[in-house]
C-alpha positions, -999 to +999 in steps of 0.1 A: +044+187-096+064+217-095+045+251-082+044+280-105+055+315-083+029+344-085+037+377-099+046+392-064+069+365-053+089+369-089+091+404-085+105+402-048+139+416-057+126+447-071+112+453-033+145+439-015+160+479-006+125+482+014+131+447+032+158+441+055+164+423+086+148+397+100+115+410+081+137+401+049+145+368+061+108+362+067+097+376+035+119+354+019+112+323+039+074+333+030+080+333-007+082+301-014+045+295-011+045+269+014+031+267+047+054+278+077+045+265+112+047+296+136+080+284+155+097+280+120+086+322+113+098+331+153+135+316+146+138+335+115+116+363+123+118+368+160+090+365+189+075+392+172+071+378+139+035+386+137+041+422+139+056+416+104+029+396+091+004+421+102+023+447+085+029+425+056-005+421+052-009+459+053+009+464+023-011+443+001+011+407+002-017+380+014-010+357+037-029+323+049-030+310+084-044+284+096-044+269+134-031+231+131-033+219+171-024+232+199-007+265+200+003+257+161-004+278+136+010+281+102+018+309+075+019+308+034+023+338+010-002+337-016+002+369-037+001+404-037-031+433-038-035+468-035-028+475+005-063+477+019-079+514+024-103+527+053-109+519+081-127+486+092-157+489+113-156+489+155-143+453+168-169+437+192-151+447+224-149+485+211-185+488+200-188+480+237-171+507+251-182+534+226-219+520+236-209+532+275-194+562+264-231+570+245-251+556+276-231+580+296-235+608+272-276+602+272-275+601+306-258+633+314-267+653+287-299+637+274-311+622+243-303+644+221-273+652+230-262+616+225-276+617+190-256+646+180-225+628+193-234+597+178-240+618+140-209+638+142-187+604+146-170+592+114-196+562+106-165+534+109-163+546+146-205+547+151-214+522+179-235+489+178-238+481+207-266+468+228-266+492+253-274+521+230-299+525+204-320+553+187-353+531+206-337+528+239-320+564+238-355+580+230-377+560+259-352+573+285-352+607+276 
């Protein structure tokens, strides 16, 4: 059964000024739709291949991975969206560190000084962490 291209991959040539290099030669291995084991992408691509697929990704083209065994993992090209907008909210590890920073912050300067910090943040960057809460904030002060 022959596989029908998407929209994106036909209209990769329109797009072929912006690529170049070894992210071209990725893109176009990537095109054809079919999974890619990661030491296929790192000949083409380099040993920093996944610095193109994040950045890839970034501009809208969706790409699948999938972990097969071992330290295997392998790459298709699916389509292409609008580039994603905003900001995501705090990874785990940073929601632990801005939780310190706000422990530290109620401790120093109190309470309420930790709530105003917390307010004035932009909300993608507000902590949720465990160490700091409204409850916990408020019985310490």
């Amino acid at each position: 059964m022959e596989r029908q291209l998407s929209e994106a991959q036909l209209r990769y040539y329109d797009d072929l000024s912006r690529l170049r290099g070894r992210r071209g030669f990725l893109m176009e291995l990537l095109l054809d739709g079919e999974w890619h084991p990661n030491h296929e992408l790192a000949e083409i691509g380099g040993l920093s291949f996944n610095d193109s697929i994040f950045a890839f990704r970034k501009e809208g083209w969706v790409i699948e991975s999938r972990h097969r065994k071992g330290g295997t993992w392998e790459f298709r090209l699916t389509g292409k969206s609008d580039p994603p907008t905003g900001h995501k909210t705090l990874s785990r590890p940073q929601a632990v560190v801005a939780g310190h920073y706000m422990h530290v912050i109620n401790k120093a300067l109190g309470w309420r000084a930790a709530r105003q910090v917390h307010a004035l943040l932009p909300e993608w960057m507000q902590a949720e962490a465990r160490e700091w809460t409204d409850e916990s904030v408020e019985d310490s002060g």
